[in-house]
C-alpha positions, 0 to 999 in steps of 0.5 A: 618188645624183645631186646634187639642183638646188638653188635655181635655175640661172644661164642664159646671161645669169647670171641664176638661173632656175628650171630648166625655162626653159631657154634658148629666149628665149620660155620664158625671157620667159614664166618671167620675165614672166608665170609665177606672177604673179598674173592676175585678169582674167576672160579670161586666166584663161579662157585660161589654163585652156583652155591648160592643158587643151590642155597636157595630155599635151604639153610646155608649150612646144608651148603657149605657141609656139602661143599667138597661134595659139590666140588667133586661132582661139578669137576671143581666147578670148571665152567669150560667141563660144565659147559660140555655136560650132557644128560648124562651128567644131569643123571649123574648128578641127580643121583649123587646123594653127596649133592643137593638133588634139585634137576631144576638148580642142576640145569641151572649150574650147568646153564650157568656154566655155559654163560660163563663160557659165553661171556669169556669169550666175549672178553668177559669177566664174571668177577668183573661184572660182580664187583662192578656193582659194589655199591659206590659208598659202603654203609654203616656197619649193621647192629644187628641182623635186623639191619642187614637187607635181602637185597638191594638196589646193587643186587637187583641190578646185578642180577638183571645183568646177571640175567642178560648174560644167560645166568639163572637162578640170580635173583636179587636176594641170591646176587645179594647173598652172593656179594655178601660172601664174595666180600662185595659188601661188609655185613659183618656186624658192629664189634663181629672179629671179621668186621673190616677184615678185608 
């Protein structure tokens, strides 16, 4: 039986981390920085549900080394522009080599985009609809990532909501990995430098 990764691991700067930063400095900020703390803007949250749509299938870092990229080719991810992209803009985006070129997560993001608008004018918050699902008891701290879900009964009901307003490509491991990030949840690990940053 292999030994379970306890706790978190000491990178080469000593400091104990969650295992899946690695070492590629850019992972390391993101796991340091931004990953599980909480994010209510309206944008980033936008952004971070079309990233994590576009994840799907891919490993993060393909992302996250292609964020700026996405930033610029999705007008800063301002759903009211997305809202108005035509074929053109599919077009476009197909052909940015900067983005991940996938028609079906392209349309997605744009659909999304045009949910959102939706739900704004409706009165609507896409923040408030995420953070409404936080789970109303926060867990233990995980040991390891064998103790960290895909998805729980949160993200299910998150996405079905999700769903209900239009969004696409949010299902429950996607609204998952979106409240992980957003800092819904804490899945930094026991003894990570990040846990209970918030």
């Amino acid at each position: 039986m292999e030994p379970t990764v306890r706790a978190a691991v000491r990178g080469p700067d000593g400091v104990p981390r969650c295992p899946w930063a690695g070492d590629d400095p850019l992972y390391v900020r993101y796991h340091d920085e931004e990953w599980g703390r909480p994010v209510t803007d309206e944008t980033r949250v936008f952004e971070k549900l079309c990233l994590e749509g576009f994840q799907a299938g891919l490993a993060w870092i393909t992302i996250l080394r292609k964020r700026e990229a996405f930033r610029a080719a999705f007008d800063g991810f301002d759903a009211a522009r997305m809202a108005r992209y035509g074929d053109a803009d599919v077009a476009r985006l197909l052909a940015d080599a900067g983005i991940v070129r996938h028609r079906s997560k392209i349309e997605a993001a744009i659909g999304n985009a045009r949910a959102l608008v939706a739900l704004h004018a409706a009165g609507g918050s896409l923040a408030e609809l995420v953070w409404s699902h936080a789970p109303a008891t926060p867990g233990p701290a995980p040991r390891s990532m064998a103790d960290v879900p895909a998805q729980t009964a949160e993200s299910a009901a998150l996405s079905r909501a999700l769903k209900a307003h239009g969004f696409r490509f949010v299902g429950p491991t996607t609204a998952y990995a979106a409240m992980q990030a957003l800092g819904v949840v804490d899945d930094h690990l026991a003894g990570c430098t990040a846990r209970g940053a918030r």
